[in-house]
N, C-alpha and C positions, 0 to 999 in steps of 0.2 A: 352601576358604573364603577369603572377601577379610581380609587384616592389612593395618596396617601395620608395617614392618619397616627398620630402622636396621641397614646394612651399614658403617656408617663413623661415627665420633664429630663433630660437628660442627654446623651449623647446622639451623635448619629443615629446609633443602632435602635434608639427609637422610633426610627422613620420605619412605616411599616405598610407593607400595600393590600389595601383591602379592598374589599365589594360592598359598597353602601347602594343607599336609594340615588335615584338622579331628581336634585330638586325639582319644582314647578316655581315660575316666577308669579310673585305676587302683585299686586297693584304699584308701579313705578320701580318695577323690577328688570333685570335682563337676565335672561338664562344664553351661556356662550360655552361656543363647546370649543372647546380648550386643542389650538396645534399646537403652543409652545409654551411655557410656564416658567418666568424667571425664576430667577435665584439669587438672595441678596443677603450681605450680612447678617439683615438687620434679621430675617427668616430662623438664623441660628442664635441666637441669642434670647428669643420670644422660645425655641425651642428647649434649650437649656434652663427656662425658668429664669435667667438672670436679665428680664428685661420685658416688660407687660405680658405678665404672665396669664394665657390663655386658661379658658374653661375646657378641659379633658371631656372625654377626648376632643381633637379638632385636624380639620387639613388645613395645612401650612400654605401661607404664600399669598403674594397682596399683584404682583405682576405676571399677567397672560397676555394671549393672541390666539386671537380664533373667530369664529363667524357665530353672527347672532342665531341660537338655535329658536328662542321664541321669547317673548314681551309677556310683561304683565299689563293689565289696563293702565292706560292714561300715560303709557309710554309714546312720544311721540318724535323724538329722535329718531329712533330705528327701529329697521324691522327685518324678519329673517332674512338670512344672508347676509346680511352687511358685514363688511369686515374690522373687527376694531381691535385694540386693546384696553386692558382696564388699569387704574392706579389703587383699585384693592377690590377686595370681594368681600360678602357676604359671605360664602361657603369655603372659600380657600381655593389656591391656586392651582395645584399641586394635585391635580384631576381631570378627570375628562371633560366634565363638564364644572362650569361658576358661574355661581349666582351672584349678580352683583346691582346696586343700587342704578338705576339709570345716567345719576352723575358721577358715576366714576367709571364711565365706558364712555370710549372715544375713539373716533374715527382717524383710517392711516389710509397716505395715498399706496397706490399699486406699483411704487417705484422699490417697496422692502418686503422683505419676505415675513413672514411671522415668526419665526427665531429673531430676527431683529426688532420685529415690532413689541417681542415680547420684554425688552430687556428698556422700554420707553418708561415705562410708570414712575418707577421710582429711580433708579439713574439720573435719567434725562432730567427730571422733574427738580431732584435733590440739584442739580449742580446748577441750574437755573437760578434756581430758589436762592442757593446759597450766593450764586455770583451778583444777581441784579438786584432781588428783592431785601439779601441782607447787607452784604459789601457794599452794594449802590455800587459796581463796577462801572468805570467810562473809558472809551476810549482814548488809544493813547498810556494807558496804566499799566504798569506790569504786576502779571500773577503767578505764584508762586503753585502748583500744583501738584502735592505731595501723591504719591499714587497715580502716576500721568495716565499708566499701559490698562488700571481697570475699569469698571463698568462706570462708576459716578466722573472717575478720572478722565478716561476718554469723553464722554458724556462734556466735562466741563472746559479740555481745552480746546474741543471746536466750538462750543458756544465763546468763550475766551476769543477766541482767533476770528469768527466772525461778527464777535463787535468790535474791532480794533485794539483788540488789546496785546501785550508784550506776555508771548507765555513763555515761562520757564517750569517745565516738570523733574521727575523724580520719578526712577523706575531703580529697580534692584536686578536687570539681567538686560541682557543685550536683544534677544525680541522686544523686550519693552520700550526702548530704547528709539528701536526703527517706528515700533508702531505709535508712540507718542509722537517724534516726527512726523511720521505720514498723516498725523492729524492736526497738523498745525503747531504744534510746537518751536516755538525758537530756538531753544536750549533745550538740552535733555541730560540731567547729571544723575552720580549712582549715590543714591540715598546711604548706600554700605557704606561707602567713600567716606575716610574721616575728613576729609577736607571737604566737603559737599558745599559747607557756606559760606567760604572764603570763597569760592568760585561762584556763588550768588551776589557776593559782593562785588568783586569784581568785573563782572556781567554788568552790577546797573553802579559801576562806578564810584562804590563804596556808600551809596545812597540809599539800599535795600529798596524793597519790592512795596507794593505798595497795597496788595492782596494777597495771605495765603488760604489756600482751602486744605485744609486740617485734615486727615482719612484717622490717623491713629494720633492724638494729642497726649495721649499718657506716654507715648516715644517722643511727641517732639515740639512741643508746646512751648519750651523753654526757651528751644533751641530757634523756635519762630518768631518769638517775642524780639530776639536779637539780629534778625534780620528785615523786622522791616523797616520803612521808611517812617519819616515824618507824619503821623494822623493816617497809618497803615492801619489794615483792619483783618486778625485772624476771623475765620469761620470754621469753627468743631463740626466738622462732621460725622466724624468718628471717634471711639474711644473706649480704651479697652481697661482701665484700670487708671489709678491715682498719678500724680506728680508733683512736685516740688517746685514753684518758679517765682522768681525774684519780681515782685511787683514793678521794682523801679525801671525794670526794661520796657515794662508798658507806659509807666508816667514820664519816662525822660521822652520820648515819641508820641503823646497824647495817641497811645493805641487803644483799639478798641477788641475785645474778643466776644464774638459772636456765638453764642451756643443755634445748634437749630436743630428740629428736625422735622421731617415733612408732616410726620400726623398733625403738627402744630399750625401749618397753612389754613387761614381762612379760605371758605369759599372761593369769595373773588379773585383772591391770590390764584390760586389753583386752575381759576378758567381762566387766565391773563398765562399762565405756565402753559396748558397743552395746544391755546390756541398758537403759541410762539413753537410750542412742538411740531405741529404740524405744517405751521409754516416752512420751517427747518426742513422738513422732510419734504415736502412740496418741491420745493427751490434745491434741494440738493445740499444746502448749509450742511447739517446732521447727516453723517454716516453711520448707524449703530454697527459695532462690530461683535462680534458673535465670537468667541473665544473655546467654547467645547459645548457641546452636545452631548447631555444624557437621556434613556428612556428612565420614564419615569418609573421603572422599578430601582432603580440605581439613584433613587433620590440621596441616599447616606452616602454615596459618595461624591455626587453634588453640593454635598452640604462641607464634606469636608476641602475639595478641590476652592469651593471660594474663601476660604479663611487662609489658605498658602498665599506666602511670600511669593511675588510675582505674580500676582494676578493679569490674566490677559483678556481682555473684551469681559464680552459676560457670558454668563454660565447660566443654559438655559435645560428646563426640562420636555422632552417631548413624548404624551402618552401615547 
């Protein structure tokens, strides 16, 4: 089968497309043959060596969609044909076929396509994670959504919007803009804008917000700190590098900063996340939106389309 395959820690131009074996799944296995393969920050970074750095060689990528090609024993979830996605793999994404553990393959209804299903795992999952299980978001609350137009961002302000919450995002271009509105957004300001959180303030009346989800906190962590409310609560999602912030913006507001990220969900966390996933997508909640389409020999520039400023939907691969 065609991968891609990372023999050296490094740039893009690591990403390399090869012809490996096509696994066999083993006892509580699934082997899925791959229509779509996300693409996620976090993929470039694990690339680069500067973040859980892989055993060489390896194929990248923790988010796909595709049909089950065949089970290991004592699989009893599924069986060939079904159509799922997964929230990581055994063998990597980023191929025609993945092998992956039985609990981290899960079922999508036939309302999305599989470029959409594939951009569920860790998106969807992250801004869930982040909004209920670490915010404790409730309706009624307004949320601060740095990164509104991409994959985790879109992802969180329709879950945002349908549990009753005030969303106010952050995009850097004017597609981002409409398409954070069309998902619910209330507000939609431009993160460039030096006046960005005078107009957050304003908005909720000089009272700040009461939730932000964090995409890059080495840009603006500082700057979140003094936007929220009274026992407001940042969640780091992201973050690219070091910064400087005055503790006393978090103790004058009894704030709390949340570090998270999904490898770190327990079990149960995780089947309470995708069964609200698929509820989402049942019901119509959840729209994944699909932002570019690569083949999968074009992984390297995949890899570098989602690290750009204005990010749009998610960035999927198809072999």
């Amino acid at each position: 089968m065609k991968a891609i395959r990372v023999s050296a820690h490094g740039g893009p131009e690591v990403l390399k497309l090869e012809e490996i074996a096509k696994p066999s799944p083993s006892a509580g296995q699934v082997l899925v043959k791959v229509h779509a393969a996300g693409v996620n920050p976090v993929d470039t970074y694990i690339r680069s060596g500067a973040y859980t750095a892989m055993n060489l060689p390896y194929t990248p990528g923790f988010d796909a969609a595709g049909v089950v090609e065949s089970v290991g024993q004592n699989v009893t979830r599924f069986k060939p044909g079904n159509m799922v996605y997964t929230s990581s793999t055994i063998s990597g994404s980023y191929a025609e076929f993945a092998l992956c553990a039985e609990s981290s393959v899960h079922p999508f209804p036939s309302n999305i396509t599989f470029p959409q299903a594939a951009g569920l795992g860790i998106p969807y999952a992250t801004a869930y994670r982040a909004l209920f299980q670490k915010a404790m978001a409730r309706a009624g609350e307004t949320v601060l959504v740095h990164g509104a137009s991409g994959g985790v961002g879109t992802a969180a302000v329709q879950w945002a919007r349908a549990a009753g919450l005030i969303v106010i995002g952050t995009t850097g271009t004017e597609e981002g803009r409409k398409l954070a509105l069309l998902n619910g957004a209330s507000f939609v300001l431009n993160h460039r804008a030096e006046n960005y959180m005078d107009e957050v303030m304003r908005i909720t009346d000089k009272r700040g917000v009461d939730v932000i989800l964090e995409m890059l906190a080495n840009v603006n962590l500082a700057r979140d700190l003094s936007m929220l409310a009274k026992y407001g609560r940042v969640v780091v999602i992201g973050n690219r590098g070091k910064i400087e912030i005055n503790p006393r913006d978090a103790m004058g507001r009894d704030a709390t900063i949340l570090g998270m990220t999904l490898f770190n969900a327990p079990p149960a966390d995780l089947q309470s996340v995708h069964a609200a996933i698929y509820a989402g997508l049942d019901n119509g909640t959840l729209r994944p939106v699909v932002g570019k389409e690569f083949p999968l020999s074009e992984a390297a520039q995949a890899h570098t389309a989602v690290m750009e400023s204005g990010a749009y939907g998610k960035i999927v691969l198809v072999p």
